[in-house]
Every structure is written in structure tokens, then in C-alpha cells.
C-alpha positions in Angstrom: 0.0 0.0 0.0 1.1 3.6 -0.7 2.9 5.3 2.1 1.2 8.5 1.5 -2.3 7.1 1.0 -1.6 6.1 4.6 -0.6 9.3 5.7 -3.4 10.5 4.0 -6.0 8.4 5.5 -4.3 8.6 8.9 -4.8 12.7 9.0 -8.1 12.3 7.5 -9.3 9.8 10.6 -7.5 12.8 12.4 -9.3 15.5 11.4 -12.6 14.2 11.3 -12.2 13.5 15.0 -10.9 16.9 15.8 -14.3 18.5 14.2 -16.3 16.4 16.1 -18.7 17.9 18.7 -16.9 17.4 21.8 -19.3 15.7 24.7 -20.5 17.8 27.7 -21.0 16.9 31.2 -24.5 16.1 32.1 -26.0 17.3 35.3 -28.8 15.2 36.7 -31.1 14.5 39.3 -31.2 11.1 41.0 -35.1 10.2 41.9 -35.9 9.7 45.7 -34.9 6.3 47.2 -37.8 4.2 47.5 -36.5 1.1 49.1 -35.0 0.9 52.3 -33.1 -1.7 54.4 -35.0 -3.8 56.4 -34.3 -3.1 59.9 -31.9 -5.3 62.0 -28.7 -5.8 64.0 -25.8 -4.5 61.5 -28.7 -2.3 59.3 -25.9 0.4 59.8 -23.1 -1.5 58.4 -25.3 -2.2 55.5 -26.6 1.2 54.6 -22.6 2.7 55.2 -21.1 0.2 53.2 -23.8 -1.3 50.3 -25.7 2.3 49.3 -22.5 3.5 48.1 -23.2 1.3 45.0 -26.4 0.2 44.3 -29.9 0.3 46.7 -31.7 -1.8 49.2 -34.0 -3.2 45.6 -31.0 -5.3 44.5 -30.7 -7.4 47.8 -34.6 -8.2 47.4 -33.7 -9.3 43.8 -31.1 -11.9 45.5 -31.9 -15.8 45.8 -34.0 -16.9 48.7 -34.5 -20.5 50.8 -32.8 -22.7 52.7 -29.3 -22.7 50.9 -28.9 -18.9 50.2 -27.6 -18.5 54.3 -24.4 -17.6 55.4 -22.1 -18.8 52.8 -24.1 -17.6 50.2 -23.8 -13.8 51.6 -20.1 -14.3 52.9 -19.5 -15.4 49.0 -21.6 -12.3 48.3 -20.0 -9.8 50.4 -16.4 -11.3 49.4 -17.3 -10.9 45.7 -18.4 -6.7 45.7 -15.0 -6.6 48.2 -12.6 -8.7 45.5 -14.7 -8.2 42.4 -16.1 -4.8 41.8 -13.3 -3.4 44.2 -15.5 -2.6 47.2 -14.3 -0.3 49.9 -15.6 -2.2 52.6 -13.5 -2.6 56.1 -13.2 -6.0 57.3 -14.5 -5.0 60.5 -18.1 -4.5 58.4 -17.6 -6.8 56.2 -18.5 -9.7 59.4 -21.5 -7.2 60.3 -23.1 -7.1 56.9 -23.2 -11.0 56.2 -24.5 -11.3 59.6 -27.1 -9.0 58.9 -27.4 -10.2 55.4 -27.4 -13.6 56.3 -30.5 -12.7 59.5 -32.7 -10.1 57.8 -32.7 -11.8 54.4 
């Protein structure tokens, strides 16, 4: 291929991006909070720790029964800690699968 075809095309993709509309921050409102944590010992640890990221809905939407009990929340908590970089102490990490594990 042509060297200055590439140079050509090269400034080209160059150009076209420099006249493109540059993106603007967008300032929005977040709508009320409508769920809540169920009340319990550790409710604190919880609302500190899990709000940050998402709200009380997505623990509703978790598994329920018999076999979703303590491991299954330790395994949960561990996973937003390891996984999605969680900023959670260890001190509440213990607190919120306790809670996790009683409330829900």
C-alpha cells in the first residue's frame, strides 16, 4: 500500500475527529430512594457500606430459601469486596453478612 495514501487516510481519521462535537458533562437528578433496608442488627453496616453502590431493591432481587444462608452472603460480600473493588473494612464486612445472612 502507498505510504502516502496512509498518511493520507491517517490525517483524515485525524481531522474528522478533531471537528467532532466534543461531549459535555450532564447534570442530573437522582429520583428519591424508595426502598430501604430492612431493619436489623448490623442495618448500619449495611446502609454505610452497600448504598454507596447500588440500593436496598438489588438485595430483594437476591436468591432466597434454605441454601442462600451464610455462605451464600459471605460469597456475596467477598465478591463486591474482590470483584467490583468494594471499599468495605473487614470489621463490616463480618457485620453485613450477619445482617445479610439474619434479615434476608
Amino acid at each position: 500500500m502507498d505510504k502516502r495514501f496512509l498518511a493520507a487516510s491517517a490525517f483524515a481519521v485525524l481531522a474528522a475527529g478533531a471537528a467532532a462535537p466534543r461531549a459535555e458533562p450532564v447534570a442530573y437528578k437522582a429520583p428519591e430512594e424508595t426502598a430501604a433496608f430492612r431493619p436489623g442488627p448490623g442495618v448500619e453496616a449495611a446502609e454505610a457500606n452497600c448504598a454507596t453502590c447500588h440500593s436496598a431493591d438489588y438485595i430483594e432481587t437476591q436468591p432466597k430459601g434454605a441454601k442462600f444462608g451464610h455462605d451464600f452472603w459471605q460469597a456475596e460480600v467477598t465478591k463486591m469486596i474482590k470483584v467490583y473493588g468494594a471499599p468495605i473494612a473487614e470489621s463490616d464486612a463480618g457485620k453485613i453478612v450477619d445482617y445479610l445472612t439474619a434479615t434476608y
